[in-house]
C-alpha positions as CSV (number, residue, x, y, z in Angstrom):
1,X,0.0,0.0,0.0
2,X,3.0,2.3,0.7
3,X,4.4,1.9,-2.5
4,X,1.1,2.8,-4.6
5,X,0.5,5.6,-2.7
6,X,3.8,7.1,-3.0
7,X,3.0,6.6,-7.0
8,X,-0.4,8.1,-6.6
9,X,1.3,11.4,-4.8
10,X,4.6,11.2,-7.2
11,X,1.8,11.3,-9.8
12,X,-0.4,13.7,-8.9
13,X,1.0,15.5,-5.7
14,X,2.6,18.4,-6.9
15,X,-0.7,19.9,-9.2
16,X,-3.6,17.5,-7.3
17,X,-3.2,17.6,-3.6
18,X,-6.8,17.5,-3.0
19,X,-7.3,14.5,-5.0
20,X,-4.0,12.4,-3.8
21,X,-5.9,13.4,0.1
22,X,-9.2,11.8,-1.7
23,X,-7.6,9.0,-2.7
24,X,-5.6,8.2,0.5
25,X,-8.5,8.6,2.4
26,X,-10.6,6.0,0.3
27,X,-7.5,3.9,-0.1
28,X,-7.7,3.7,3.6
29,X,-11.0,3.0,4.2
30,X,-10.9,-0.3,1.4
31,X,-7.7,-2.0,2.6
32,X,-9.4,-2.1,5.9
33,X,-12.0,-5.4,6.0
34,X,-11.8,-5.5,2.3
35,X,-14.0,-8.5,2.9
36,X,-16.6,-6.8,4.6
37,X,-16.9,-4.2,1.6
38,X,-17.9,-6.0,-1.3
39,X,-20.4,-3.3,-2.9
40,X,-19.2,0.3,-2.4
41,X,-21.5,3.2,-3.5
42,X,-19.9,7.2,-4.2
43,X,-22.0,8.0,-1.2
44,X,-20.0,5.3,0.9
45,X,-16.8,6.5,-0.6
46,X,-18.0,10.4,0.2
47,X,-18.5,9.7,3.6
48,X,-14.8,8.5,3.9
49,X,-13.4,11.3,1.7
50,X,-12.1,14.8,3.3
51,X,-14.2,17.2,1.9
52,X,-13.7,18.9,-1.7
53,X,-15.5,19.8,-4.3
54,X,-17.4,17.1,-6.1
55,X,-15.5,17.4,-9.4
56,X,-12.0,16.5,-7.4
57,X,-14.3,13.7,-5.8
58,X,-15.1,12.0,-9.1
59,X,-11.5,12.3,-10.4
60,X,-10.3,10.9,-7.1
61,X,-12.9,7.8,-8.3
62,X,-12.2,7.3,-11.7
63,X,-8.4,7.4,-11.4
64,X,-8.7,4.6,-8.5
65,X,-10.2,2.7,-11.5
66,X,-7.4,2.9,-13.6
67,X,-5.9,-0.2,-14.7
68,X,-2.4,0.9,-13.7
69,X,-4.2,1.9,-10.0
70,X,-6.4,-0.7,-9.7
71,X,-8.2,-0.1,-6.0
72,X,-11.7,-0.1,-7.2
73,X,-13.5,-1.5,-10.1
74,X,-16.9,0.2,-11.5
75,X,-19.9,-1.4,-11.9
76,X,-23.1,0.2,-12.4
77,X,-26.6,-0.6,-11.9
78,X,-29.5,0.5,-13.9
79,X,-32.5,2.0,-12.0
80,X,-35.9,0.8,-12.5
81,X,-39.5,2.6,-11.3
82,X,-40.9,-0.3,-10.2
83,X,-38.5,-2.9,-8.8
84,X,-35.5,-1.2,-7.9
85,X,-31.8,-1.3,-8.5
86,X,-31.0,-3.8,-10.7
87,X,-27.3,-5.2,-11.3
């Protein structure tokens, strides 16, 4: 873990400090009972995050999706009236 996140702050540290503080934070919060977090909304992963704005929030997301990063995967679920989320 100390190794990617002295790449995420080499990376991005010097023009992005809110965002490396974003993705520390969540970084954090994911190695802990990794089992125990299976399903992870933006809302769960806001809660966790220092606050910023919500642009820096998203970017802090996405680029913890990168292939390279590799701390979260996306998945999304489709919304339906009736019945709910739906995977």
């Amino acid at each position: 873990m100390l190794e990617l996140k002295e790449r995420i702050n080499q990376n991005l540290g010097h023009t992005h400090k809110e965002m490396v503080q974003v993705c520390f934070a969540i970084i954090e919060y994911v190695s802990i009972g990794p089992s125990k977090k299976p399903h992870l909304t933006f809302m769960d992963l806001y809660r966790v995050s220092p606050k910023v704005h919500e642009d820096v929030f998203y970017d802090a997301v996405f680029y913890l999706n990168r292939k390279n990063i590799n701390v979260l995967t996306k998945q999304f679920e489709a919304y339906h009236p009736r019945e709910g989320f739906k995977q």
